[in-house]
C-alpha positions as CSV (number, residue, x, y, z in Angstrom):
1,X,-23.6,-2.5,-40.4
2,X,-23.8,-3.9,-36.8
3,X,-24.9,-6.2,-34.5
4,X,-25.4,-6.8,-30.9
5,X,-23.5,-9.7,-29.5
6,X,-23.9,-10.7,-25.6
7,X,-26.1,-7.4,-25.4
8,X,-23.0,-5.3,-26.7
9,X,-23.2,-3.4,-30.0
10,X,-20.0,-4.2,-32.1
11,X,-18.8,-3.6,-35.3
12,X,-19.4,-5.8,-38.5
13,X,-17.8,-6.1,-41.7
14,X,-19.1,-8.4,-44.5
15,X,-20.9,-10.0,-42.2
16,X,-18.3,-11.0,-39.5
17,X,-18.4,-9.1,-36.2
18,X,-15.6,-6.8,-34.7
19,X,-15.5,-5.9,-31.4
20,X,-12.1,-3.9,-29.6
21,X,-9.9,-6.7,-28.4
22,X,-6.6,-4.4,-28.5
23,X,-6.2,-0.2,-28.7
24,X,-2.7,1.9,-28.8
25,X,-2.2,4.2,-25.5
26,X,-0.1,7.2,-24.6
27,X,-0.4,8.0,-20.9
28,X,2.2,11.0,-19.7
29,X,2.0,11.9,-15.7
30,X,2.6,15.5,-14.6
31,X,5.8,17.1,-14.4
32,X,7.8,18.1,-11.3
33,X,7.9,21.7,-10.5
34,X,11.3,23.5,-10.6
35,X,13.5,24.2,-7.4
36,X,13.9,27.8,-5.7
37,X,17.1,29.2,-5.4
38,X,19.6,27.6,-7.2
39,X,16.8,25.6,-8.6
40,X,17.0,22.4,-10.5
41,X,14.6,22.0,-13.4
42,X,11.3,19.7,-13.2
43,X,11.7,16.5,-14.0
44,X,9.4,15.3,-16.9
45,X,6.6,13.2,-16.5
46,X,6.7,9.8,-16.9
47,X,5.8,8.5,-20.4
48,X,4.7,5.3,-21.2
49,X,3.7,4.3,-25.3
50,X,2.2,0.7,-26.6
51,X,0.5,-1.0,-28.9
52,X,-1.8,-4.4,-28.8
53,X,-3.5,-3.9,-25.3
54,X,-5.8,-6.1,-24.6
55,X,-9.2,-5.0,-23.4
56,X,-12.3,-6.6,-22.3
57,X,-16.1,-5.6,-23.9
58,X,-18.0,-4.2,-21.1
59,X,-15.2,-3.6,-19.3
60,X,-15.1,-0.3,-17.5
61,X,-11.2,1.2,-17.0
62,X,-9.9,4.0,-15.0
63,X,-8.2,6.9,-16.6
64,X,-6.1,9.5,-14.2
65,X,-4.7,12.2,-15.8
66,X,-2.1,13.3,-12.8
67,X,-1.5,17.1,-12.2
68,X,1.6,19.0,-12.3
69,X,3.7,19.0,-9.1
70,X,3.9,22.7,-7.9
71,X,6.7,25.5,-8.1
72,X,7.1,26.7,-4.6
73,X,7.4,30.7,-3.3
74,X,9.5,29.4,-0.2
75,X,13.2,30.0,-1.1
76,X,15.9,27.1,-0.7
77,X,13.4,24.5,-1.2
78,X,12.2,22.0,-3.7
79,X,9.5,21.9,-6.1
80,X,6.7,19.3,-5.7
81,X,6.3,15.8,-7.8
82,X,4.2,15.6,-10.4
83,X,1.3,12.9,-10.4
84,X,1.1,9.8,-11.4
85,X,-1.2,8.8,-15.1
86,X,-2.8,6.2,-15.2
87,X,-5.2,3.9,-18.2
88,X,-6.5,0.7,-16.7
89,X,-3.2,-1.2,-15.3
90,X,-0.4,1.4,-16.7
91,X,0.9,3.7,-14.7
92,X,3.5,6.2,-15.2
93,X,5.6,8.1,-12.7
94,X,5.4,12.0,-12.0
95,X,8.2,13.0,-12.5
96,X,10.8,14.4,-10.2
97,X,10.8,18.3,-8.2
98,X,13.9,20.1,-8.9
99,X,16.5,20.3,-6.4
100,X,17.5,23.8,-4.4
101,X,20.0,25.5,-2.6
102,X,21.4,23.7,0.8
103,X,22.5,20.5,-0.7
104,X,18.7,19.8,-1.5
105,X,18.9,16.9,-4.0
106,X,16.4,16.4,-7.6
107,X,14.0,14.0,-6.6
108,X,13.4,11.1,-8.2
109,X,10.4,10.1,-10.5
110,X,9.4,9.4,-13.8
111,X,12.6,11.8,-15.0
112,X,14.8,13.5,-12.3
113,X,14.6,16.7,-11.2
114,X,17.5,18.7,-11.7
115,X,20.5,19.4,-9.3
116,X,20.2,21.9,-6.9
117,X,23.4,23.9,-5.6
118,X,25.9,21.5,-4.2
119,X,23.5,17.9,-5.1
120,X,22.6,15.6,-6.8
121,X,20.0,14.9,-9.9
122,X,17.3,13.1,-9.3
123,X,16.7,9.7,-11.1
124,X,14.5,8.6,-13.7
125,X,12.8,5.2,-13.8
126,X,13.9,3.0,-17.0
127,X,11.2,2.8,-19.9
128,X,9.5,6.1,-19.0
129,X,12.2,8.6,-19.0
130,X,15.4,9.8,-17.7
131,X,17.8,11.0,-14.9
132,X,17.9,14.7,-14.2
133,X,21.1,17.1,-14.9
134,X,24.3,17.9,-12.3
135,X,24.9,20.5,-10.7
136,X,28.4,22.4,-11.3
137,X,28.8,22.8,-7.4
138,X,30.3,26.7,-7.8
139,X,28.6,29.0,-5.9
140,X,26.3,31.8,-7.8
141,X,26.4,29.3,-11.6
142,X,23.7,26.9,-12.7
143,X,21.6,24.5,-11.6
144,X,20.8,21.5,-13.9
145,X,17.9,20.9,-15.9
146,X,15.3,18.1,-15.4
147,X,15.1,14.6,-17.3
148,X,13.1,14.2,-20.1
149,X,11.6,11.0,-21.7
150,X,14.0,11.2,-24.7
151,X,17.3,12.4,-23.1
152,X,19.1,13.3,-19.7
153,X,19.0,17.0,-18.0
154,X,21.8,18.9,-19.1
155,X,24.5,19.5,-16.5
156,X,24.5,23.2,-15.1
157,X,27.9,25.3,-16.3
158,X,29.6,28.0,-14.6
159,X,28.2,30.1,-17.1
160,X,24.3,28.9,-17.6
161,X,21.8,26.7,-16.4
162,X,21.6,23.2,-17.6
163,X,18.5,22.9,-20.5
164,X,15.6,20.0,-19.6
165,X,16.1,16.8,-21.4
166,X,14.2,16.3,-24.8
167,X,10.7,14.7,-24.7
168,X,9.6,11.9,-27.2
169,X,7.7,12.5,-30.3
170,X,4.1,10.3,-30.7
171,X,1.7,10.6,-33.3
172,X,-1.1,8.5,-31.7
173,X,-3.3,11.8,-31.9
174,X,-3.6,12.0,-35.3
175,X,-0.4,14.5,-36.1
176,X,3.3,14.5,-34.6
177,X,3.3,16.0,-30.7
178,X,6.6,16.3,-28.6
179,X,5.9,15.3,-25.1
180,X,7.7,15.2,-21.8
181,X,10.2,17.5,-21.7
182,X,12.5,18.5,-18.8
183,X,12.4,21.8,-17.1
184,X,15.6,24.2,-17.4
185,X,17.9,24.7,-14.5
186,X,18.1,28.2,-13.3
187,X,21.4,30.9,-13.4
188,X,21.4,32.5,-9.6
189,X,21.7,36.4,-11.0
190,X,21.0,36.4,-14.6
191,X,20.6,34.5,-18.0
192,X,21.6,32.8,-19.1
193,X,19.5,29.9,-17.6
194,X,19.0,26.9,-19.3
195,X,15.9,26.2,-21.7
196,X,13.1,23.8,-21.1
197,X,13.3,20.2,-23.3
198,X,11.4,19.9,-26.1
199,X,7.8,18.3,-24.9
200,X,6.6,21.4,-23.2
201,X,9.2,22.1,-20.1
202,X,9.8,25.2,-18.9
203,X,12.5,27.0,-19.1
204,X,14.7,28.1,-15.8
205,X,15.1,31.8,-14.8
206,X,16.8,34.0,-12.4
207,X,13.4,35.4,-11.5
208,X,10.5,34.2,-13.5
209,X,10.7,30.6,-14.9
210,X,8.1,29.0,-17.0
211,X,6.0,26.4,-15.8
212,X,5.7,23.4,-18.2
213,X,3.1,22.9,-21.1
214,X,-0.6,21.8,-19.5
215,X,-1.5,18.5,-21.0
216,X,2.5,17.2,-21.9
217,X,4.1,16.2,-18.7
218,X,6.5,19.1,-19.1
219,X,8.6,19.6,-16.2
220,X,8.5,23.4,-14.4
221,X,11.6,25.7,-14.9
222,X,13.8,26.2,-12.1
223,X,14.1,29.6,-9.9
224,X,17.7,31.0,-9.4
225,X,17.3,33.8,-7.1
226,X,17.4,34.2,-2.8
227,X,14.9,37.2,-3.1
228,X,11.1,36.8,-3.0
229,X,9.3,35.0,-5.8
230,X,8.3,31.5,-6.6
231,X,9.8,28.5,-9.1
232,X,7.3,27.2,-11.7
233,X,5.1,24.2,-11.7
234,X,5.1,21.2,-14.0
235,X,2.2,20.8,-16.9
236,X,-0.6,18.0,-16.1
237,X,-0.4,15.0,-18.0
238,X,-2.3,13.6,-20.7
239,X,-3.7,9.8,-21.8
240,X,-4.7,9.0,-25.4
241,X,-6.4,5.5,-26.5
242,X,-7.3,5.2,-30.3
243,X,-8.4,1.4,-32.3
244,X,-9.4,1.3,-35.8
245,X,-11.8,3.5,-37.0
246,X,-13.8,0.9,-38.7
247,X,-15.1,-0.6,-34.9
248,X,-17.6,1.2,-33.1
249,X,-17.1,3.9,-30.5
250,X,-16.6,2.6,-27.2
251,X,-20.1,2.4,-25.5
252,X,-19.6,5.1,-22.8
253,X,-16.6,7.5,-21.2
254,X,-16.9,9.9,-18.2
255,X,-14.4,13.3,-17.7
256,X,-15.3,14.2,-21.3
257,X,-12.6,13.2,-23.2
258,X,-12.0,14.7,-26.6
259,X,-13.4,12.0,-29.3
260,X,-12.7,12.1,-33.0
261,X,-11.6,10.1,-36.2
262,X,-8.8,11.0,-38.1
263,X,-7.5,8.9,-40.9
264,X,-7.9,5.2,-39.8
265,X,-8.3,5.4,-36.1
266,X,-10.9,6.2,-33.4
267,X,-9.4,8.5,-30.7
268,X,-10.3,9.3,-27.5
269,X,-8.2,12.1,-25.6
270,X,-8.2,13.1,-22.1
271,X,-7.2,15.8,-20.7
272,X,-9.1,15.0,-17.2
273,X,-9.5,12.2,-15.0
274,X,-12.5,9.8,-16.2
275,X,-13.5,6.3,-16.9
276,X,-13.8,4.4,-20.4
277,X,-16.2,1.4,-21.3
278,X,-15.5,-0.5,-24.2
């Protein structure tokens, strides 16, 4: 049964109303692309994970879902930031673009972006993920990979590009999803280049990286070549509410998030900027 209390529809059990006071979020912002020539990988998204927020009936909340920050088909240069997620008052950092050839360093973000030839990783910002990899400084060896949520970027060897740090694991959709992983640091003239993190990042490459997983704030693979072609971009990010299932669905949403129940909780998923009402 129900009942409306203050004009708002809630949830009642045994009589005693039930409104959403608290929900659990996951919000991940977009991944930094990957560097060009000598590229660093992307750094991961920023990832943020909490129970017991408090929300207000009636209440309408922003949701950004930030986009990935763009590989880049102009050589010795870094890839873009990713954008910035956001639910309400939680915000989490793009993450960083790789670095690049010319001393061009990872930039900093939610994780690093990896080393470019001869720099420095980027850094990542405490409670949402993690520094990007080194660079060996050698000429013609690897780059290193981007930060992830779970782990640093590996440092690049004289022999392979550094993989992207590992992403985090969270079940708040229902079943167990690896998100925010770093993007692999490329190899200058062949493999092997390092591998994208676990949490959708790409994975680094002489001449065709991978961009990062849409909708896990994976960071883009790094580029390692000086002839024509571009770096990859970082995946969008992602934000995911969900309350017990025995409350009522939230009383409206805008950008069309995915809505289901699974087990005991009410989930709402988005994939696109949008709005949510409780």
């Amino acid at each position: 049964m129900s009942k409306r209390v203050g004009g708002v529809l809630s949830a009642t059990y045994n009589g005693l109303n039930y409104p959403v006071t608290t929900v659990e979020y996951l919000v991940v912002a977009g991944g930094g692309g990957g560097g060009n020539t000598h590229g660093g990988g992307g750094g991961a998204g920023g990832l943020l994970t909490a129970t017991g927020f408090t929300v207000t009936t009636g209440t309408t909340y922003t949701v950004t879902v930030g986009a990935g920050g763009a590989g880049t088909s102009t050589l010795s240069t870094r890839g873009s930031s990713g954008q910035n997620s956001v639910f309400a008052s939680i915000a989490a950092n793009g993450g960083g673009g790789g670095g690049s050839y010319n001393a061009l360093s990872g930039l900093s973000g939610g994780s690093g972006g990896g080393a470019g030839y001869g720099a420095s990783a980027g850094s990542g910002i405490a409670g949402q993920g993690n520094n990007g990899g080194d660079d060996t400084t050698v000429a013609n060896y690897g780059t290193g990979g981007g930060g992830g949520a779970g782990s640093v970027g590996v440092t690049g060897t004289t022999t392979a590009g550094g993989n992207g740090g590992t992403g985090l694991v969270s079940s708040i959709s229902g079943s167990p999803v690896q998100y925010a992983g770093g993007g692999g640091g490329a190899l200058y003239t062949s493999s092997p280049a390092g591998l994208g993190g676990g949490g959708g990042g790409g994975n680094g490459n002489a001449t065709n990286p991978t961009t990062g997983l849409a909708n896990t704030g994976g960071g883009g693979g790094g580029r390692g070549s000086d002839q024509a072609g571009s770096s990859a971009a970082g995946g969008s990010g992602i934000v995911i509410i969900r309350y017990p299932s025995y409350l009522l669905p939230v009383a409206s949403t805008t950008g069309s998030p995915e809505t289901y129940i699974t087990g005991a909780w009410r989930v709402y998923k988005f994939v696109a900027s949008g709005t949510i009402t409780f």
